[in-house]
N, C-alpha and C positions, 0 to 999 in steps of 0.2 A: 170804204168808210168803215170806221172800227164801230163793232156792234157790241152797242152792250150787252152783258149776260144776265139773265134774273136773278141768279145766284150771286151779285158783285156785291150787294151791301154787306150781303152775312158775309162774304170773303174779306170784305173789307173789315170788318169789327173784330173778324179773330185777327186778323196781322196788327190792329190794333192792340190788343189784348197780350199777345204779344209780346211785342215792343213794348208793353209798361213792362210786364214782367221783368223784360231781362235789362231794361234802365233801373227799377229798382234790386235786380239780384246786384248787378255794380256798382249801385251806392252802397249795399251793403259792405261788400268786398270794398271796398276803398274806407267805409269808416272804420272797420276791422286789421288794415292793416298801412300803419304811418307809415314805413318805408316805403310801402310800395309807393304810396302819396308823396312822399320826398323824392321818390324817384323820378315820378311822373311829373315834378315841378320842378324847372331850371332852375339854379341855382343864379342868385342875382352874384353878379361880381363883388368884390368887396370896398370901390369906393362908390357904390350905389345902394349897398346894404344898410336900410337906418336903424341907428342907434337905439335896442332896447332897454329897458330898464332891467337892472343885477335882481333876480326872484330871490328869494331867502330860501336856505339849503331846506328840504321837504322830506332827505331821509331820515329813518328813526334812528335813533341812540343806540349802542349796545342796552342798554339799560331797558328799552322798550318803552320809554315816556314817549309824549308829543313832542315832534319834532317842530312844530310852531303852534302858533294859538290853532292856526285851520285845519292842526293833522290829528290822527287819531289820537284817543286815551287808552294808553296800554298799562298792564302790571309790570312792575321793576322785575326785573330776574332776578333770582336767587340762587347767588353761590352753589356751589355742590359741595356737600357735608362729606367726607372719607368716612369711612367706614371705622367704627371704634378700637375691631383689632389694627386694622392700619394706619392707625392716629400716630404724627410721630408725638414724643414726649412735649411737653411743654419746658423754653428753653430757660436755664438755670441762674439763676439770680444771679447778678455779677457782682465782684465783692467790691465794697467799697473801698478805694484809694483813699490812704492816708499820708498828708504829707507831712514834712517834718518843720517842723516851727518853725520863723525864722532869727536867723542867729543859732541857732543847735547844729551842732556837727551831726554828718549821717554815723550812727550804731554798728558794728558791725560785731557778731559774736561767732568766735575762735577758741577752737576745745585742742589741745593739747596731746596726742596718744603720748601715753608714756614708751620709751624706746631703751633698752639697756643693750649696750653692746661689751664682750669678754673680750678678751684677749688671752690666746691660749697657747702655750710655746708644749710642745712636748719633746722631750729629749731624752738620748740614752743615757741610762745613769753611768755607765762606764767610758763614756767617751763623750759623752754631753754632746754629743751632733744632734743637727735638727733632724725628724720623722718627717718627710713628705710626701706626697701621696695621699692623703689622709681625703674622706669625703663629708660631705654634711652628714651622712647615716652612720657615721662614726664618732660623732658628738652624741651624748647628752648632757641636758644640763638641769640642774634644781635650782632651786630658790627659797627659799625656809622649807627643804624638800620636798617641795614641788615640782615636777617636771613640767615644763616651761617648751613651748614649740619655738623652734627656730627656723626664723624666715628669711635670714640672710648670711651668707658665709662666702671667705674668700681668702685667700691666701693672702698678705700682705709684707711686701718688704719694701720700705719707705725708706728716706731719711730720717734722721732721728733728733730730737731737741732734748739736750741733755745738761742736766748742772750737776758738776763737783764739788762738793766738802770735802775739805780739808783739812785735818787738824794740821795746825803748827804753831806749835804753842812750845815753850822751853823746858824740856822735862831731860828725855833722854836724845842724845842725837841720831841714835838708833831709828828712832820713830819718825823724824823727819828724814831720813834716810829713805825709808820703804815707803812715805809718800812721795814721797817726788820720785822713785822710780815707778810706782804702779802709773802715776798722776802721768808721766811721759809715758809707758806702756800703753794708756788708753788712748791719748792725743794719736799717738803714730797710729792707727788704726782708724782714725774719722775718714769721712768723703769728705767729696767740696761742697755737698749738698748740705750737709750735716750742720746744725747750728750748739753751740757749746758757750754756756760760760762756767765760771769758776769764781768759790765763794771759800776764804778760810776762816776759820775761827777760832782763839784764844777764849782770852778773856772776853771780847767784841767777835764781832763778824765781821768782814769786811770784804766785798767783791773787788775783788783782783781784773778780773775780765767779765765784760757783761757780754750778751751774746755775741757770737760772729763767727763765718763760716772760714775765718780765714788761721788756718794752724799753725801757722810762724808766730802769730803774735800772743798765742796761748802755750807755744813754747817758750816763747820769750819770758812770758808771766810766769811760768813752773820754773824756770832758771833762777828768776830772781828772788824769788822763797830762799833766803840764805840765813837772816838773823829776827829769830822772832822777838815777841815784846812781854807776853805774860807766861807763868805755867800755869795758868787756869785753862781747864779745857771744858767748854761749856756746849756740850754736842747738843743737850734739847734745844737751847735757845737757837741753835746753828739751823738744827731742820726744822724746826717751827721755822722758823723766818723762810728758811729755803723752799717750803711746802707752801707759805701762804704768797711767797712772789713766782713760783711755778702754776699758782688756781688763777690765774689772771690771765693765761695763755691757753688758747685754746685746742686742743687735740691730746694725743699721745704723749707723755713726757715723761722724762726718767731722771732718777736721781745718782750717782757714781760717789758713794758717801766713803770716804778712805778715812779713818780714824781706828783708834786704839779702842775705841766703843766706851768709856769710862769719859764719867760725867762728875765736875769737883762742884761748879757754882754756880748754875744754869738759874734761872728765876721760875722756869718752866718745870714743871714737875715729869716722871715719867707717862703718868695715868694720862696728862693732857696731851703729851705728844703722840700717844697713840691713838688718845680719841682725832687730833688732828691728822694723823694717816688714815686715818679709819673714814674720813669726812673729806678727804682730800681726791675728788674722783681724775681718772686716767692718771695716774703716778704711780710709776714701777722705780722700788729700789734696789738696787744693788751694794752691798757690803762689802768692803775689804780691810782685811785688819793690819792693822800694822805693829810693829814692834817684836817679830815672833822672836829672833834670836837674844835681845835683850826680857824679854820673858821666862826663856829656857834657861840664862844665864843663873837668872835671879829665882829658882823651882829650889825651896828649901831655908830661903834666906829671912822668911816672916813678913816682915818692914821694912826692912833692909833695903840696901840694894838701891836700887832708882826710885825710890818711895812706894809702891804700890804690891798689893801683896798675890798672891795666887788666885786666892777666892776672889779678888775683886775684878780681874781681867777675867773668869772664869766666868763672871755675870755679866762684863762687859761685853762678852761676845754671844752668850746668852739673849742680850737685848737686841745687838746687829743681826744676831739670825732673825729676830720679831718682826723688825724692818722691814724687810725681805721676805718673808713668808707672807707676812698679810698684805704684799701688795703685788706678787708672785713675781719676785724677783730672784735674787741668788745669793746666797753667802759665801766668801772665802777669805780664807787664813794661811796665804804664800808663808812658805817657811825662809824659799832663798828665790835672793830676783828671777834668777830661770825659768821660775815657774809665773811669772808674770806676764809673759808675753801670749802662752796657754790658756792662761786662767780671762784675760779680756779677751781674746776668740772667744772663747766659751761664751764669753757676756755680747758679744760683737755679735754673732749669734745668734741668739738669744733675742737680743735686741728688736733686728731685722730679722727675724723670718719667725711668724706669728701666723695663727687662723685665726681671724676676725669671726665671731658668732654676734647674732643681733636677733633680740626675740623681744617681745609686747609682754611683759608681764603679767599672769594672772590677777595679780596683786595692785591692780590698777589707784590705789589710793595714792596720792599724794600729802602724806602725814608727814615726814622728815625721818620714818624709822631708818634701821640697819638691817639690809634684807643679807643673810650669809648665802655663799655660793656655791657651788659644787658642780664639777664638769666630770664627765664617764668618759672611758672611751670604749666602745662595744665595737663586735663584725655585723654582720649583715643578719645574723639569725639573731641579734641583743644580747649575746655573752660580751664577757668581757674578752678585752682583746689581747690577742695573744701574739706576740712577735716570734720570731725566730731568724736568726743570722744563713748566712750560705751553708754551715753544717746543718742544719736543722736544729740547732742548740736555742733554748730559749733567752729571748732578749729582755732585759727589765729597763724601763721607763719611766719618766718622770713627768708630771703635766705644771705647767709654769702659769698660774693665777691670778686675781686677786681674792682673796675669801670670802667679800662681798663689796657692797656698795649703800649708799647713802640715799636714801628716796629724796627727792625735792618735794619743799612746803608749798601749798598755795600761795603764800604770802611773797615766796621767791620769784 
């Protein structure tokens, strides 16, 4: 039989003691830690699982307010302030859009640079051939003597648009003789590029041929000059008319003016038709005189003669050089036809093979004055320039112009 011991009650009350102990150390541990608790409790299936009610969300805000009525009270956060040197600017008012009324066109404002461009032929005076070669540091140029920068240059040989005057009017037949040989002289030398017409004038003017590139039928036109109508020979009114229906066309243009230079009954005075070459921009003239041997005949005879006296062809050709100088063109006085086929090379020439200069004038107003011109030609150190042939002999030259040009108005 099992004997009891005297010491079993006390044995018994510490194993009791115990046992609480370590029943409540694992309650504690289990209230301390839900997982372990969710682990230690099977999970029910899920169509055995009942349906709880949705809690209302319990996290806090960024902001740190209560997250419901039952969650804490916290203070809002506060931004972080940069630092004053690190502050960026504050950003910049932006301008007000305006729009445009309705009905009103949009505005648009266009400024004009003014632009003058020369034209510059230079050639030997002994032989009249063109100088090529030449550079833009071989130009200068003035302008109410001013020197003027040039920003554009190039050598140029185009086609050419050109009108003939012609006197033919009934004086001596001498003189329609030597037009109509310079007049076909000139024709045999166009291209097919080339556009021409032809204008004569008496007492009237009347275009013979109005432009066209085609040369048969401006020889045709120069053949049929056989019987004219007036002896009045009215050369101002001839280039006035011919200068204000050449400002209608746009570019380069030349004028092949072939007369005796003597004016009977124009309406147009001298003074005007120079101020209209003078106002007439890109027009180059060229002069040829006719009549030399009927001149030479008549040296001695007064009034005599074919009606006209020395001193008055003597101004007549006087004025055809004015022609031509202010608009840097060329004068010539063929004595015999021979020399006609030389003398338009030279103009042919002339013509076609040019340096274009283009500068911005210091003189920027646009008033309607008359600015005069002037062109240099200097070396590389800004002397002037000096030519010399295959001997080393020196060469003399000639620069082919206009003396100046005509400012445009506002108003234009």
């Amino acid at each position: 039989m099992f004997r009891m011991n005297r010491r079993s009650p006390r044995l018994a009350n510490c194993f009791r003691s115990r046992a609480a102990s370590a029943l409540l150390t694992l309650l504690v541990l289990v209230s301390l830690s839900p997982g372990l608790r969710a682990q230690s409790t099977p999970p029910t299936p899920p169509a055995q699982q009942p349906q709880q009610p949705k809690q209302p969300d319990t996290a806090s805000p960024d902001s740190g307010g209560p997250a419901s009525d039952n969650g804490p009270i916290a203070v809002p956060k506060k931004k972080e302030q940069p630092a004053d040197d690190t502050a960026p600017p504050p950003p910049a008012p932006t301008a007000p859009k305006i729009k445009t009324p309705e009905g009103m066109p949009s505005v648009s404002l266009h400024i004009d640079v003014p632009e003058v461009t020369v034209d510059v032929g230079v050639l030997l005076e002994k032989t009249h051939q063109f100088v090529p070669g030449l550079k833009p540091a071989n130009f200068k140029v003035f302008e109410d003597g001013k020197e003027q920068k040039v920003i554009g240059f190039k050598r140029i040989e185009a086609p050419i648009t050109a009108l003939m005057i012609c006197e033919f009017a009934s004086t001596n037949y001498q003189f329609i003789y030597d037009m109509r040989n310079s007049a076909f002289a000139f024709a045999q030398q166009l291209r097919p590029q080339d556009y021409v017409a032809m204008m004569t004038f008496d007492l009237r003017t009347q275009i013979v041929t109005d432009f066209t590139q085609d040369k048969r039928e401006l020889l045709q036109d120069i053949n049929s000059l056989r019987i004219p109508g007036f002896s009045e020979r009215n050369l101002f009114d001839a280039l006035y008319e011919g200068l204000d229906r050449l400002s209608r066309i746009q570019g380069q243009k030349y004028i092949i003016l072939i007369a005796s230079g003597r004016d009977t009954f124009s309406k147009i005075t001298l003074d005007k038709v120079l101020d209209k070459v003078r106002k007439t921009p890109d027009v180059t003239i060229f002069t040829v005189s006719t009549g030399a041997v009927a001149r030479i005949m008549s040296e001695g005879r007064g009034r005599g003669g074919f009606g006209g006296a020395e001193m008055d062809y003597l101004q007549a050709d006087n004025q055809m050089q004015t022609f031509s100088r202010m608009t840097g063109g060329m004068f010539f006085a063929p004595r015999f036809v021979a020399e006609l086929p030389d003398d338009f090379n030279v103009i042919n020439q002339a013509i076609r093979s040019k340096y274009e200069l283009i500068y911005h004038p210091l003189n920027a107003k646009q008033d309607g004055s008359f600015r005069k011109l002037q062109v240099e030609l200097v070396d590389d150190e800004g002397h002037p320039l000096q030519m010399q042939d295959e001997k080393h002999k020196p060469l003399k030259y000639e620069l082919q112009y206009r003396n100046g040009y005509r400012a445009h108005q506002e108003v234009e």
